[in-house]
C-alpha positions as protocol buffer text, in pm:
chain_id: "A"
residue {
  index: 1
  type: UNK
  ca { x: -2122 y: -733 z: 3519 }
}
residue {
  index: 2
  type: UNK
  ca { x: -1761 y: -835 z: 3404 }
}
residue {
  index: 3
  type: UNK
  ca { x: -1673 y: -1131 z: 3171 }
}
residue {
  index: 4
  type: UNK
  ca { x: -1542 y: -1283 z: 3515 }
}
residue {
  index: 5
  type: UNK
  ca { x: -1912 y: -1270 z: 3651 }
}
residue {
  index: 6
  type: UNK
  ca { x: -1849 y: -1037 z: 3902 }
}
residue {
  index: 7
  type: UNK
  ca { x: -2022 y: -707 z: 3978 }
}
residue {
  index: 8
  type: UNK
  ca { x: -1860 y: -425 z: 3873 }
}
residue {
  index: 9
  type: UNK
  ca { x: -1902 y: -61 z: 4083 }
}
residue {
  index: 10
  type: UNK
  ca { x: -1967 y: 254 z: 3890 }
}
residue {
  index: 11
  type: UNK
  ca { x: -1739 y: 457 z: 3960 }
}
residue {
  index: 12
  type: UNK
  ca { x: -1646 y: 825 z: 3899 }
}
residue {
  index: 13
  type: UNK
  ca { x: -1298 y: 928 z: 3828 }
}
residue {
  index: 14
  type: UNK
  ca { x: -1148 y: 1339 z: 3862 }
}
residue {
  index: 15
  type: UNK
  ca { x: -982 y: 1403 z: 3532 }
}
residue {
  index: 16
  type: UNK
  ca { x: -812 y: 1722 z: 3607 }
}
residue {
  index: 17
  type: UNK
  ca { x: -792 y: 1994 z: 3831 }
}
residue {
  index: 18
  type: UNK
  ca { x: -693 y: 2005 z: 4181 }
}
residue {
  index: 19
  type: UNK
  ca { x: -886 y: 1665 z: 4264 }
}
residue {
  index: 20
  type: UNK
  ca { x: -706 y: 1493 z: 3920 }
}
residue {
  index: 21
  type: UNK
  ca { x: -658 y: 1100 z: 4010 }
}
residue {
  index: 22
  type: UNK
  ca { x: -956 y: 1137 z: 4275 }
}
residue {
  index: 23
  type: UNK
  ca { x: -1241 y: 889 z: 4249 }
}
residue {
  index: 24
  type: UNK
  ca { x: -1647 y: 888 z: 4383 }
}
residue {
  index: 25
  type: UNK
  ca { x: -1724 y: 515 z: 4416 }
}
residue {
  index: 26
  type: UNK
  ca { x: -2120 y: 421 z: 4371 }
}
residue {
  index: 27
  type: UNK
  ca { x: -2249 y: 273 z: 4678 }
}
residue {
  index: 28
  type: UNK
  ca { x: -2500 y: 108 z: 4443 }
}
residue {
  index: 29
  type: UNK
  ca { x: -2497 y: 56 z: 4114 }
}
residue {
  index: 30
  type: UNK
  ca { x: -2747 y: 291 z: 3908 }
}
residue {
  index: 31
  type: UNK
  ca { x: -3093 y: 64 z: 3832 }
}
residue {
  index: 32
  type: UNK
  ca { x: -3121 y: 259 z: 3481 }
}
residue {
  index: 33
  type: UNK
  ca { x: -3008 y: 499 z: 3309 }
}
residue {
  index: 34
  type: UNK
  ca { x: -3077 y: 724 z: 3011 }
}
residue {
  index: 35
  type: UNK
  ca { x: -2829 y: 880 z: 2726 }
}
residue {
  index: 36
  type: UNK
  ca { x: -2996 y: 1216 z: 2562 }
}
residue {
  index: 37
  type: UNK
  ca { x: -2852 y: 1315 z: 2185 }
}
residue {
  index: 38
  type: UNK
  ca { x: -3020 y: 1643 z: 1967 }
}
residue {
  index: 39
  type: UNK
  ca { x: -2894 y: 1788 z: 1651 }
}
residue {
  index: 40
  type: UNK
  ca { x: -2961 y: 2128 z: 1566 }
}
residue {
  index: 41
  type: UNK
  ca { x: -3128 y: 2224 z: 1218 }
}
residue {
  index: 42
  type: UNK
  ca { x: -3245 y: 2546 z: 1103 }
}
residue {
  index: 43
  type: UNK
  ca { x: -3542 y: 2593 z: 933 }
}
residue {
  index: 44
  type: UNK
  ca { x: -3515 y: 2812 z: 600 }
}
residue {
  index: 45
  type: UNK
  ca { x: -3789 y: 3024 z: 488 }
}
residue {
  index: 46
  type: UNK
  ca { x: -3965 y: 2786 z: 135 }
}
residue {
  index: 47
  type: UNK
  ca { x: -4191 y: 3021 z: -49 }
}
residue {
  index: 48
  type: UNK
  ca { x: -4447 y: 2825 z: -257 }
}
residue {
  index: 49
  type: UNK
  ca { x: -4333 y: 2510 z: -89 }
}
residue {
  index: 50
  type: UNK
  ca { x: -4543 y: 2277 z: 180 }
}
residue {
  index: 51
  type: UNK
  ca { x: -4247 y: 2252 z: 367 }
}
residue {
  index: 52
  type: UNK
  ca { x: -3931 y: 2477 z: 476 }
}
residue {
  index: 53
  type: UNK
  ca { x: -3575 y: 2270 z: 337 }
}
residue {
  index: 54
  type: UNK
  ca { x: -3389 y: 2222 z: 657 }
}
residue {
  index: 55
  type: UNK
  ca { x: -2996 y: 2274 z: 671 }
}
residue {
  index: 56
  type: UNK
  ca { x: -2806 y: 2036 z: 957 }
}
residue {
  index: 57
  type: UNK
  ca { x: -2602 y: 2325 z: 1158 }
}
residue {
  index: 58
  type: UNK
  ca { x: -2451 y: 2049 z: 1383 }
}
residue {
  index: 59
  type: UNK
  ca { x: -2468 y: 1807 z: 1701 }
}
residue {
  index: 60
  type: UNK
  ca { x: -2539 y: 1901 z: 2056 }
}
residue {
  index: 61
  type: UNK
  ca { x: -2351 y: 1699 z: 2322 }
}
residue {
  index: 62
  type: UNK
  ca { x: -2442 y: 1387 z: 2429 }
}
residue {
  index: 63
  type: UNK
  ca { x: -2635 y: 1406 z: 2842 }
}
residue {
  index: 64
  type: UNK
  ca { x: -2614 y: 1081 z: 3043 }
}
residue {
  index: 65
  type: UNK
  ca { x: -2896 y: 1091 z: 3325 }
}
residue {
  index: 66
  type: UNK
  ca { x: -2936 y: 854 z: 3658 }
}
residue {
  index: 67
  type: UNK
  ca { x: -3020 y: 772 z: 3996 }
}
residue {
  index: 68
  type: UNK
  ca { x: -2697 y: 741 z: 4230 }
}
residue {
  index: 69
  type: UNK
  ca { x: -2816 y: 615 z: 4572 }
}
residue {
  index: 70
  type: UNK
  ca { x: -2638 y: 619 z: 4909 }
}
residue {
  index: 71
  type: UNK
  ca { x: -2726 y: 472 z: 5233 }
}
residue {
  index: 72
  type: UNK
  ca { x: -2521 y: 485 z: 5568 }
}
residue {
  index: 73
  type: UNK
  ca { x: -2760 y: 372 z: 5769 }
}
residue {
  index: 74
  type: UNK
  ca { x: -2621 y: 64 z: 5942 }
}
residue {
  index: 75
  type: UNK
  ca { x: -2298 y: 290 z: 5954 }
}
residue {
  index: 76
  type: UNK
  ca { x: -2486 y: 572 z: 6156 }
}
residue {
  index: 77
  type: UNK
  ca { x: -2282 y: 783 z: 5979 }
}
residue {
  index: 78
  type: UNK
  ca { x: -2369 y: 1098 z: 5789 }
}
residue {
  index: 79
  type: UNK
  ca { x: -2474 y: 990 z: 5415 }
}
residue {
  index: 80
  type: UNK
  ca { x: -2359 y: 1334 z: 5316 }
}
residue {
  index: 81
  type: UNK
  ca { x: -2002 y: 1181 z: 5374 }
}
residue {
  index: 82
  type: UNK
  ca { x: -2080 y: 1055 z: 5058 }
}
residue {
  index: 83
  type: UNK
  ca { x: -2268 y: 1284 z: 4847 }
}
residue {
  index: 84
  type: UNK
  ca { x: -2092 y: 1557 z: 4925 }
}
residue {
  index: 85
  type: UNK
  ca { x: -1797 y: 1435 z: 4717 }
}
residue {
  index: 86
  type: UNK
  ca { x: -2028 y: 1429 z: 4410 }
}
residue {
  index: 87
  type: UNK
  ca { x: -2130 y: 1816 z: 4506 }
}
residue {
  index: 88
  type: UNK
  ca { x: -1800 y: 1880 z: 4427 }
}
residue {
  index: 89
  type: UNK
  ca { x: -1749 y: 1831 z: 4145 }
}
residue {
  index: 90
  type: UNK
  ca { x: -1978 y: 2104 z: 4039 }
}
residue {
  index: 91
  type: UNK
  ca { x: -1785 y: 2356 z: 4225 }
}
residue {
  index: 92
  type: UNK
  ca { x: -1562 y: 2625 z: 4057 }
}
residue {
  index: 93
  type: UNK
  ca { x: -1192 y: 2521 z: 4066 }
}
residue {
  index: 94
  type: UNK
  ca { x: -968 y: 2795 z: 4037 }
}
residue {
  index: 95
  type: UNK
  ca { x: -658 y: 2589 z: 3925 }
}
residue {
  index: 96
  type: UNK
  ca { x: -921 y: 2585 z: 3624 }
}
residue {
  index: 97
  type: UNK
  ca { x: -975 y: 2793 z: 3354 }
}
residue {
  index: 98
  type: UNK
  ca { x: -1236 y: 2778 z: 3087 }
}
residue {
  index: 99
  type: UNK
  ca { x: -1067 y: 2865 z: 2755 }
}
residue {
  index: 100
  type: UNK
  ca { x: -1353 y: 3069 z: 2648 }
}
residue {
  index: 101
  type: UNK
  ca { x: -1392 y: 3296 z: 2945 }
}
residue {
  index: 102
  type: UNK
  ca { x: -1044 y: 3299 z: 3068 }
}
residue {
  index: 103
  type: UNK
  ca { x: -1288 y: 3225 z: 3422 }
}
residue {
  index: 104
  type: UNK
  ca { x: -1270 y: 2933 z: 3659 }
}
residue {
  index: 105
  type: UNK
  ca { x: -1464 y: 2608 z: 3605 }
}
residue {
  index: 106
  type: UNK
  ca { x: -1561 y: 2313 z: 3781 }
}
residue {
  index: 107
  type: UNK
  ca { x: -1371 y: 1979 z: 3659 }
}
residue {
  index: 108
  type: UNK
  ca { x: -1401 y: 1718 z: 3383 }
}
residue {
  index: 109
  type: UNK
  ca { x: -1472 y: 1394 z: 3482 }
}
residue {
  index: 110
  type: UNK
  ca { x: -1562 y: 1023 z: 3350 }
}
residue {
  index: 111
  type: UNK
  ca { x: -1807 y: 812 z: 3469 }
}
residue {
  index: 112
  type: UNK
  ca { x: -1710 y: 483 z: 3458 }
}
residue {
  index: 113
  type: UNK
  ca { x: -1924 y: 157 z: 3513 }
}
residue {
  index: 114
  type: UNK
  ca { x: -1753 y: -177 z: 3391 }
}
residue {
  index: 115
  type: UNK
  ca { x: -1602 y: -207 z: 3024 }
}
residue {
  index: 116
  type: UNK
  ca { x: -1942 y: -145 z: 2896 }
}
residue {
  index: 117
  type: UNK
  ca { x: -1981 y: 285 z: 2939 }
}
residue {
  index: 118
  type: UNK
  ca { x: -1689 y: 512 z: 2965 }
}
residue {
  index: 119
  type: UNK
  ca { x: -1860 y: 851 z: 2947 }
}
residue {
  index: 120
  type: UNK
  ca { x: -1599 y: 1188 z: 2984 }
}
residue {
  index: 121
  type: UNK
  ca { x: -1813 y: 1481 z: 3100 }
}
residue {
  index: 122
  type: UNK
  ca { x: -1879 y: 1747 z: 3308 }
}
residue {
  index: 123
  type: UNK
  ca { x: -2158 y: 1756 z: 3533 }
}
residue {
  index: 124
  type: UNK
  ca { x: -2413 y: 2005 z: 3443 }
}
residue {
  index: 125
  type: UNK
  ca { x: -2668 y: 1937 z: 3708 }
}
residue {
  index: 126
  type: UNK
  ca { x: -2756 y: 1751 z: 4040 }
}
residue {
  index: 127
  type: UNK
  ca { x: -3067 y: 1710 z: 4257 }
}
residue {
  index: 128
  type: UNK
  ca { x: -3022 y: 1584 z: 4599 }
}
residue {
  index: 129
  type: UNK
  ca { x: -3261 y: 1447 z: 4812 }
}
residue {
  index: 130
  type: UNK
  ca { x: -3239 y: 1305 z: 5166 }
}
residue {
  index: 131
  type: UNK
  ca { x: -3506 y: 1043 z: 5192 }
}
residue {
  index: 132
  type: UNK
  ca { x: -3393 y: 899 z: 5554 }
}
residue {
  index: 133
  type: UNK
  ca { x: -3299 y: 1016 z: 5919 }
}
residue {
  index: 134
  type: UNK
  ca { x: -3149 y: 943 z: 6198 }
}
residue {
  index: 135
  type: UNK
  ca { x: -3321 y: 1086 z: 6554 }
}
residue {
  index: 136
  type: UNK
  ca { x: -3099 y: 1357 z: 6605 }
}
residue {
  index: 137
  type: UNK
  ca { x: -3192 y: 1443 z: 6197 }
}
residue {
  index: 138
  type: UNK
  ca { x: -2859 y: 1387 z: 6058 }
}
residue {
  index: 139
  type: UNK
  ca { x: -2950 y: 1253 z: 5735 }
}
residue {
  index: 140
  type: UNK
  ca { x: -2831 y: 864 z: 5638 }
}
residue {
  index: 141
  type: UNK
  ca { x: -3021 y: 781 z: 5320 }
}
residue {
  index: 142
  type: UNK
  ca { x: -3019 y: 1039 z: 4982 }
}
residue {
  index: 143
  type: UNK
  ca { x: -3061 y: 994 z: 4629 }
}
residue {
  index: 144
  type: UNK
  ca { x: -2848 y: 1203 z: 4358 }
}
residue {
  index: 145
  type: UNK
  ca { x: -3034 y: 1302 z: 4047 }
}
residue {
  index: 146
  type: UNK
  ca { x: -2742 y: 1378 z: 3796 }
}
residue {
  index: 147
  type: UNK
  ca { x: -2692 y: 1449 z: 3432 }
}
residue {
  index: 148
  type: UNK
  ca { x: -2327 y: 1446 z: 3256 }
}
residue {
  index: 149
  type: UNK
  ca { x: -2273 y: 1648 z: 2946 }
}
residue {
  index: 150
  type: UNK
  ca { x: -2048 y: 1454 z: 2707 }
}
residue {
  index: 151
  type: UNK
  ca { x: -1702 y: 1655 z: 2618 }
}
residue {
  index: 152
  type: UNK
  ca { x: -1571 y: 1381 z: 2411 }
}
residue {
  index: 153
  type: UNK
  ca { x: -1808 y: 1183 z: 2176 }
}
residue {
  index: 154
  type: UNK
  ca { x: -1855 y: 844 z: 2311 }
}
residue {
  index: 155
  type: UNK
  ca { x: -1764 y: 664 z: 2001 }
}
residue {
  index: 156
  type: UNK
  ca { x: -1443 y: 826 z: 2028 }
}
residue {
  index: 157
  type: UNK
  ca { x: -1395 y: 759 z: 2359 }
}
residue {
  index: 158
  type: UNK
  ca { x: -1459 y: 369 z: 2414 }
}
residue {
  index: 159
  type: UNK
  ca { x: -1347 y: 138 z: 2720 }
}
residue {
  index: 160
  type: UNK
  ca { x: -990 y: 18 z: 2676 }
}
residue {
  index: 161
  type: UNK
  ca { x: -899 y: -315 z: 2592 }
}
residue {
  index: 162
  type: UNK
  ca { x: -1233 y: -419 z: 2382 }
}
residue {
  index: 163
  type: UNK
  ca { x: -1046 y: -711 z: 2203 }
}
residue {
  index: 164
  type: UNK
  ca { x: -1022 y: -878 z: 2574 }
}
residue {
  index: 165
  type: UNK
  ca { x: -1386 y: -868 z: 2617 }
}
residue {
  index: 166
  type: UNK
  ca { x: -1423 y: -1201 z: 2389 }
}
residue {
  index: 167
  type: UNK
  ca { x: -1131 y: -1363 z: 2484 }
}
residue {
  index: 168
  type: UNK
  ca { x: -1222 y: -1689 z: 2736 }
}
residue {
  index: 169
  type: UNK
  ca { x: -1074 y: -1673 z: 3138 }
}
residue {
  index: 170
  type: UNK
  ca { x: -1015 y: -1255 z: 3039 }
}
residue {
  index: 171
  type: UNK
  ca { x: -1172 y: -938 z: 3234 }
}
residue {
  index: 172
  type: UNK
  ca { x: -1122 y: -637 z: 3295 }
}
residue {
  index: 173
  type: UNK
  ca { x: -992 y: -375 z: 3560 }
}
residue {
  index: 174
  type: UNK
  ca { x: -1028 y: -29 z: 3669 }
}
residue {
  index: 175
  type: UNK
  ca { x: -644 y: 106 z: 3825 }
}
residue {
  index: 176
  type: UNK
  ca { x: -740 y: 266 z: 4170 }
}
residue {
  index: 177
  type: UNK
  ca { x: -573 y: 555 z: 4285 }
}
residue {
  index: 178
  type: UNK
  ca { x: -246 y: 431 z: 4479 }
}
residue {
  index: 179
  type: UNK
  ca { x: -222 y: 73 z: 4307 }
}
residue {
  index: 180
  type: UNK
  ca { x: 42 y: -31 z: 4117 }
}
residue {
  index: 181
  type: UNK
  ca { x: 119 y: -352 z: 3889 }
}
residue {
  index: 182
  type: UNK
  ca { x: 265 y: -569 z: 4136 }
}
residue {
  index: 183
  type: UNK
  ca { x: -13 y: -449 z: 4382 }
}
residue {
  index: 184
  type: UNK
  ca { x: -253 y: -582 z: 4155 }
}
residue {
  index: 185
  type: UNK
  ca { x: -71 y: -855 z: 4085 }
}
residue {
  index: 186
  type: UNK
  ca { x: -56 y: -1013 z: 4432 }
}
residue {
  index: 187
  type: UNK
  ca { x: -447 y: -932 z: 4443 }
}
residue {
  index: 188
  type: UNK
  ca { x: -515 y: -1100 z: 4109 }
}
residue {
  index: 189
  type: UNK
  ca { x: -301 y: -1421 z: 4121 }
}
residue {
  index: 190
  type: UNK
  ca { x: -173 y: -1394 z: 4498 }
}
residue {
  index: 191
  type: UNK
  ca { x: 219 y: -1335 z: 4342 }
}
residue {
  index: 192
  type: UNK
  ca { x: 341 y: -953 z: 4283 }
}
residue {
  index: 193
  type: UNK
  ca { x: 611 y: -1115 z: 4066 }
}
residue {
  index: 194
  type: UNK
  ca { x: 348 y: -1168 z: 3784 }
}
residue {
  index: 195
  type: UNK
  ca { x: 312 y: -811 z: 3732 }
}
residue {
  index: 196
  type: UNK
  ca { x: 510 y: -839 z: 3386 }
}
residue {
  index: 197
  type: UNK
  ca { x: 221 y: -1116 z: 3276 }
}
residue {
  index: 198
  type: UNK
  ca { x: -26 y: -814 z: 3313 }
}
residue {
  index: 199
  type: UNK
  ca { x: 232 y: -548 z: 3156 }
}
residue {
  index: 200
  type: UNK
  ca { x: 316 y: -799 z: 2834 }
}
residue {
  index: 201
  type: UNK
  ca { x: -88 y: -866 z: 2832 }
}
residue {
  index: 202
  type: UNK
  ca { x: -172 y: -496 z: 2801 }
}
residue {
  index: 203
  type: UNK
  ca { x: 88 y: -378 z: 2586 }
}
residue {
  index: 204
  type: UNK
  ca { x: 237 y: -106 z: 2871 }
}
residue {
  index: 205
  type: UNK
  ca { x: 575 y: -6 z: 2752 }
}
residue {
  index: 206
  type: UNK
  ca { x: 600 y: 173 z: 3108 }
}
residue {
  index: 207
  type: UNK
  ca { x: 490 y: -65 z: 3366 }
}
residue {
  index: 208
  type: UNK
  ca { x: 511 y: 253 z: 3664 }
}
residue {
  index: 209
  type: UNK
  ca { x: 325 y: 433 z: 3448 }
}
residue {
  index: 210
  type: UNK
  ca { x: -55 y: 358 z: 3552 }
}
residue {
  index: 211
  type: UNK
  ca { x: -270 y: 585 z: 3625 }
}
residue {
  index: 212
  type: UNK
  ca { x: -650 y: 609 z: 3838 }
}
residue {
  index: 213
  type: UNK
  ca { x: -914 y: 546 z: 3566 }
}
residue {
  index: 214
  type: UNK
  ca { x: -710 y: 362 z: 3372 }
}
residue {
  index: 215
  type: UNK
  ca { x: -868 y: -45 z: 3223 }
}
residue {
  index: 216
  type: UNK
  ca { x: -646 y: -306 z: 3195 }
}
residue {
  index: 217
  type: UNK
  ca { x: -730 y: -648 z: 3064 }
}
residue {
  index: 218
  type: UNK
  ca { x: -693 y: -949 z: 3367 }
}
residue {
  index: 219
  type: UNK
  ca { x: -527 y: -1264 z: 3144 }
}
residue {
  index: 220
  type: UNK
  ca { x: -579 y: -1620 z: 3344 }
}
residue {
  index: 221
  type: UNK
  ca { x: -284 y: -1707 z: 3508 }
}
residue {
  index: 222
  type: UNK
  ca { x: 39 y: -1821 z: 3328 }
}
């Protein structure tokens, strides 16, 4: 939940690749979720000792884990629609290359829910499972099982904007692909003209320059 009270959508956003600016909306938002950290230490041989000395040989990324559920049954339509998008992104894309292997890769992303987690990732694994049916047995109802591997610590990595979060009348937005300031603008305070009140506010020295993914803090209305 925003500042503003409202309910905010996770939301998955394409970082690069051929799908770069793309986004996966969350029909639902996740009910929990779990964040997964190990370090690695190597136990050295301690002759004459009750126990080995250990020596730190470094962190292991960061896995976020959930529940994404999707339901098109009042829709009639095929849930995989949906999910399908989400399978995607664990395909190879060969504008891609992994800079170890000099071989394709599937593409980073960051999921996105709110001002609260802003996790950049790739995702390492998914289990589907299609729970409902319709007569014919296309499937409208499946649960994703996913897990992102961090490729950017997440302290280093935060949600734009965190001053805003304590600031009275304030919240905060996620830029959709296609919108622009004034576009948000008229949708925020019903006038496009006010579009410099959210450029001054967020400190853009390039107001066209927005981008899908991007947070930007919502003042109250001049």
């Amino acid at each position: 939940m925003d500042i503003s009270g409202e309910l905010s959508k996770a939301v998955i956003f394409v970082l690069d690749g051929a799908m770069t600016g793309q986004t996966v909306e969350c029909m639902f938002r996740p009910k929990e979720y779990s964040i997964t950290k190990q370090n690695s230490w190597q136990t050295n041989e301690a002759k004459g000792k009750s126990a080995p000395q250990l020596e730190f040989r470094g962190g292991q990324a960061s896995n976020l884990t959930m529940e994404l559920f999707f339901d098109t049954y009042e829709a009639g339509e095929d849930v995989r629609k949906h999910t399908s998008r989400v399978m995607k992104l664990m395909s190879i894309d060969p504008m891609l290359t992994d800079q170890t292997t000099a071989k394709g890769r599937p593409p980073m992303c960051r999921f996105q829910w709110g001002p609260v987690i802003a996790f950049k990732a790739v995702l390492t694994d998914i289990t589907q499972k299609f729970t409902m049916f319709k007569s014919d047995g296309t499937p409208v109802r499946a649960t994703l099982e996913v897990t992102f591997k961090e490729v950017e610590e997440i302290d280093k990595f935060p949600a734009q904007n965190p001053t805003t979060m304590s600031m009275r009348g304030y919240k905060l937005r996620t830029v959709r692909e296609g919108e622009t300031l004034d576009y948000i603008a008229f949708e925020e305070y019903g006038n496009p003209a006010l579009w410099r009140h959210i450029a001054n506010i967020n400190s853009l020295d390039n107001p066209l320059n927005i981008s899908p993914g991007q947070i930007i803090s919502i003042a109250p209305s001049p």
